[in-house]
GUPA-112181 format. One record per residue (C-alpha): z, x, y. Coordinates in steps of 0.5 Angstrom, whole numbers, always signed. Each point is the difference from the previous one (the first is absolute). Example, Ala and Ser with C-alpha at 12.3 -4.5 7.8 and 13.67 -1.06 7.14 Angstrom:
2
Z, X, Y
+16, +25, -9 .
-2, +2, +7 .
END
This chain:
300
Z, X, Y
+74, +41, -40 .
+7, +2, +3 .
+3, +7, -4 .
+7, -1, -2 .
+2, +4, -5 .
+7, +2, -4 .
-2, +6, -2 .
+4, +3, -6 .
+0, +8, +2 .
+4, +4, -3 .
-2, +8, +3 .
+3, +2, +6 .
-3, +4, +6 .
+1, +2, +7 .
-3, -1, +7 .
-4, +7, +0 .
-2, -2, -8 .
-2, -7, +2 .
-4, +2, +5 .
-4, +5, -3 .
+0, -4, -7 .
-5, -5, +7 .
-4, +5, +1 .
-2, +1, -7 .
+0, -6, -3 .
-3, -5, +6 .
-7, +3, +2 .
-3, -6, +5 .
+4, -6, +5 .
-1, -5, -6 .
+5, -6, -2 .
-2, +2, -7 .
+2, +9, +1 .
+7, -2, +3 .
+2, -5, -5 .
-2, +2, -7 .
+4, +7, +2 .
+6, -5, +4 .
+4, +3, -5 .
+2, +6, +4 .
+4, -3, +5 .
+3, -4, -5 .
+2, +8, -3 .
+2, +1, +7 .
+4, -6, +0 .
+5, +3, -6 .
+2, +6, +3 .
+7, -3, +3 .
+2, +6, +4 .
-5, +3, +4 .
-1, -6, +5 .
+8, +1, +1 .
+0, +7, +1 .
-8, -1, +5 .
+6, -5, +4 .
+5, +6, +1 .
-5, +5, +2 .
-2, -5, +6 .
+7, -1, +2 .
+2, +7, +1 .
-8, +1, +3 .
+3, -5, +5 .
+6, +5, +2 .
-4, +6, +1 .
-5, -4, +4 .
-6, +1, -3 .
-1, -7, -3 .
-7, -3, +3 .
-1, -8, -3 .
-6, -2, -2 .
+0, -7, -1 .
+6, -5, +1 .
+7, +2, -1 .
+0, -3, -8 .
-6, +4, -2 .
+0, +8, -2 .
-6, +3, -1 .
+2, +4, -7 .
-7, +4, -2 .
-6, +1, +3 .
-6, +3, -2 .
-6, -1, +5 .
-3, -5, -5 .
+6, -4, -2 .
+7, -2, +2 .
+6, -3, -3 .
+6, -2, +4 .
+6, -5, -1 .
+1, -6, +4 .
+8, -3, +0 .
+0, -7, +0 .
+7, -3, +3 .
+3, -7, +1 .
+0, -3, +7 .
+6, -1, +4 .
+3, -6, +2 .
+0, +2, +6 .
-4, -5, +5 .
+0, +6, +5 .
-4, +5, -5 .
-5, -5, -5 .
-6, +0, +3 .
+1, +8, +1 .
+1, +1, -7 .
-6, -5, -2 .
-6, +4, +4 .
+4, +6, -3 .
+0, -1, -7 .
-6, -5, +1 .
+3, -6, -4 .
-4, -5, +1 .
-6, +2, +3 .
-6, -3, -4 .
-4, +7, +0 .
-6, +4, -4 .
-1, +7, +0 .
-6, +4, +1 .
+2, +6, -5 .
+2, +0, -6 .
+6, +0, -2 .
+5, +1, -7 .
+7, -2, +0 .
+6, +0, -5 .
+7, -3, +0 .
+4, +6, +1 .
+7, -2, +1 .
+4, -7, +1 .
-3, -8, -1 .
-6, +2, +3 .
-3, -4, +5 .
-4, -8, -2 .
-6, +0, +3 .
-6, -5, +0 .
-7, +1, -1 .
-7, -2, +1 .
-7, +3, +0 .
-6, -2, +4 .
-6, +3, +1 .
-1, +6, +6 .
-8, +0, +0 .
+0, -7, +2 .
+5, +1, +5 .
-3, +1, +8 .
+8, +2, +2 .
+0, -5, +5 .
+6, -2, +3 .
+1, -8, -2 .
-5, +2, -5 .
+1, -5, -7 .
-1, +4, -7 .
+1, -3, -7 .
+6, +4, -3 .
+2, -2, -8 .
+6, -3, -2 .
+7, +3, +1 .
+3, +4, -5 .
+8, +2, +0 .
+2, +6, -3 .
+6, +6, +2 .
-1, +7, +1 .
+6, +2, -5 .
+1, +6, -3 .
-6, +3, -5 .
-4, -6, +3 .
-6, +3, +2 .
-5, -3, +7 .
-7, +1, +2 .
-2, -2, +7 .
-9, +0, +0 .
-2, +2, +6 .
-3, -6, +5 .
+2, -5, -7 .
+7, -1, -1 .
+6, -3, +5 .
+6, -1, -1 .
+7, -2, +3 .
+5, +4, -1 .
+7, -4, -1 .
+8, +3, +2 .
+2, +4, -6 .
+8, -2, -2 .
+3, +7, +0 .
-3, +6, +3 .
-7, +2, -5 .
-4, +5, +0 .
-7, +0, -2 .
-6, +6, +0 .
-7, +1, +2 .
-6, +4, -2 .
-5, +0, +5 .
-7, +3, +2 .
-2, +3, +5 .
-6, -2, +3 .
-4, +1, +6 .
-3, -6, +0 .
+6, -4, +0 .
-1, +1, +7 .
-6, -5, +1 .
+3, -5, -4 .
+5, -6, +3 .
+7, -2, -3 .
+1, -7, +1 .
+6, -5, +2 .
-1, -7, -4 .
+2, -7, +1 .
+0, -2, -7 .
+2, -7, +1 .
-6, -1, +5 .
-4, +5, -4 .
-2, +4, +6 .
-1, +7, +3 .
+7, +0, +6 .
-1, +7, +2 .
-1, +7, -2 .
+5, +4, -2 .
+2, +8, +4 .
-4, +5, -3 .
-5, +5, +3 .
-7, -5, +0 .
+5, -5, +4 .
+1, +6, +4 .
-8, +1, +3 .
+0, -8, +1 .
+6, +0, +3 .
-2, +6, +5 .
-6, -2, +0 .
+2, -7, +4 .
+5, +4, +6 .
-7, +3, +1 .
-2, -7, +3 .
+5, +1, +6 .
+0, +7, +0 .
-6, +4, +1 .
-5, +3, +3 .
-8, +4, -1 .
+1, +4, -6 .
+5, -6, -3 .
-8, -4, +0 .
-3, +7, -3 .
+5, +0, -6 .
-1, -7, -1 .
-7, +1, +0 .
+0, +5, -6 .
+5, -4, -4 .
-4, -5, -1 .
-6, +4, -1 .
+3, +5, -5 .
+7, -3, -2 .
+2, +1, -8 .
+4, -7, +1 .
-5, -6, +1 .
+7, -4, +3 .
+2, +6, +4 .
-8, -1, +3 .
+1, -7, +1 .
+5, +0, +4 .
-2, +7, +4 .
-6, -6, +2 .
+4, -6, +2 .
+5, +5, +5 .
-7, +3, +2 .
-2, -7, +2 .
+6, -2, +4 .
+0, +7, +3 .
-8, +2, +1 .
-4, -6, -2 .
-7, +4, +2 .
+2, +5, -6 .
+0, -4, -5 .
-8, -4, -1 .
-3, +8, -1 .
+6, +1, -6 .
-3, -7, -2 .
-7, +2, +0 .
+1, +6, -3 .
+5, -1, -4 .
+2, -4, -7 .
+7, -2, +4 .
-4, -7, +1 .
+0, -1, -7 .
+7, +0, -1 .
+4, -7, -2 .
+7, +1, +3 .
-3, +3, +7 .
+3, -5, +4 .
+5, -2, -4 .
+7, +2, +2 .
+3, +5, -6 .
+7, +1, -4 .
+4, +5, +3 .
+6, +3, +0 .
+3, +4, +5 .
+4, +5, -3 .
-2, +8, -4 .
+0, +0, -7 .
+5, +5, -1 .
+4, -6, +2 .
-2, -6, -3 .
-2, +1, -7 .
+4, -5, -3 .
END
């Protein structure tokens, strides 16, 4: 069941209040924790001048020289707090202009079937909000293969305007994000959580009902990597592909590591096959979504 939610918030706080009001109040990674106290973001969402006073003090940081972007230029981190995070997101029409289109697509990521694999609450801030499509499917019956066909439920059309509130499942929900009429504003609660890192993010094509690609974050990263090592290797490149089919957290990232070695040193993979669970694997030989960009880039 999708959550959607107009929630009637009359408190209002702050980054900081909102952050430590997470840490108290959402004890585990769950839909169930995050939703039932949505409601902080919502309270956040009604001071109207902080984000305004954030968006001065980053202008004058970029005049001193001290401004280090994370994420993309429309994103500012607004507080971090090692478990959690909240940041804004401005959402802007495109341009008319032919040159700069599709630039500006990748940029703001309209249009993009995708999932995310963290989870992830947002407001409607300021402005129209943007319109956004919807479907859920199932990541526990998904291999993550490219060209792969999943089952995704029906769409529903809905717009992040202001109060409006959105909770993207990890590895549940995609969504496509649709041009803003004016400029919006949308804000994010987030978990930090090490474990996202051996989880993928996906690009869909919901017309096809099939996985298309990966997108950038650092599971792609390993894959990505771990591809460059089929033209560039040399003994120590087999030894550490070795381990990491045998130790490795990820059973995607071990899969790959054992077809780059196949290509690179087939004599090192039948003792990893005896020795090994790397057989028992379903998507050994398939080839897997990626992406090919950090996460601090492309976290839609």
């Amino acid at each position: 069941m999708l959550l959607i939610s107009d929630l009637d918030e009359k408190r209002k706080i702050g980054p900081e209040e909102c952050l430590a009001l997470a840490g108290e109040l959402i004890r585990e990674n769950s839909v169930e924790a995050i939703w039932e106290n949505s409601w902080i973001l919502r309270a956040l969402a009604n001071d109207r001048n902080f984000l305004i006073n954030r968006y001065n003090e980053r202008l004058k940081s970029y005049w001193a020289g001290d401004e280090r972007d994370k994420y993309q230029p429309q994103s500012l981190e607004l507080a971090n707090n090692n478990r959690f995070y909240i940041r804004s997101n401005i959402w802007m029409p495109l341009s008319a202009s032919s040159k700069t289109l599709e630039f500006e697509q990748k940029l703001f990521a309209y249009e993009i079937p995708h999932d995310h694999n963290f989870q992830l609450l947002t407001v409607g801030y300021y402005g129209p909000g943007y319109p956004t499509d919807i479907y859920e499917y199932d990541s526990c019956r998904v291999i993550g293969a490219v060209d792969e066909e999943i089952e995704m439920s029906k769409k529903t059309e809905t717009v992040l305007s202001p109060g409006r509130m959105i909770f993207y499942r990890q590895s549940r929900d995609i969504h496509i994000q649709h041009t803003p009429p004016e400029m919006s504003v949308s804000l994010n609660l987030s978990l930090s959580d090490p474990s996202y890192d051996l989880i993928p993010q996906y690009v869909f094509d919901v017309n096809a009902k099939k996985i298309v690609g990966g997108a950038g974050d650092l599971h792609s990263n390993r894959l990505f990597l771990l591809d460059v090592f089929k033209a560039v290797n040399d003994g120590n490149t087999v030894e550490i592909l070795s381990d990491f089919v045998r130790y490795f957290d990820c059973p995607r990232t071990r899969a790959v590591a054992f077809q780059v070695l196949g290509e690179i040193e087939p004599d090192a993979c039948a003792p990893l096959l005896a020795k090994t669970d790397i057989g028992k694997i379903a998507y050994r030989s398939e080839y897997l979504a990626r992406g090919n960009a950090a996460r601090e880039y492309s976290r839609f």
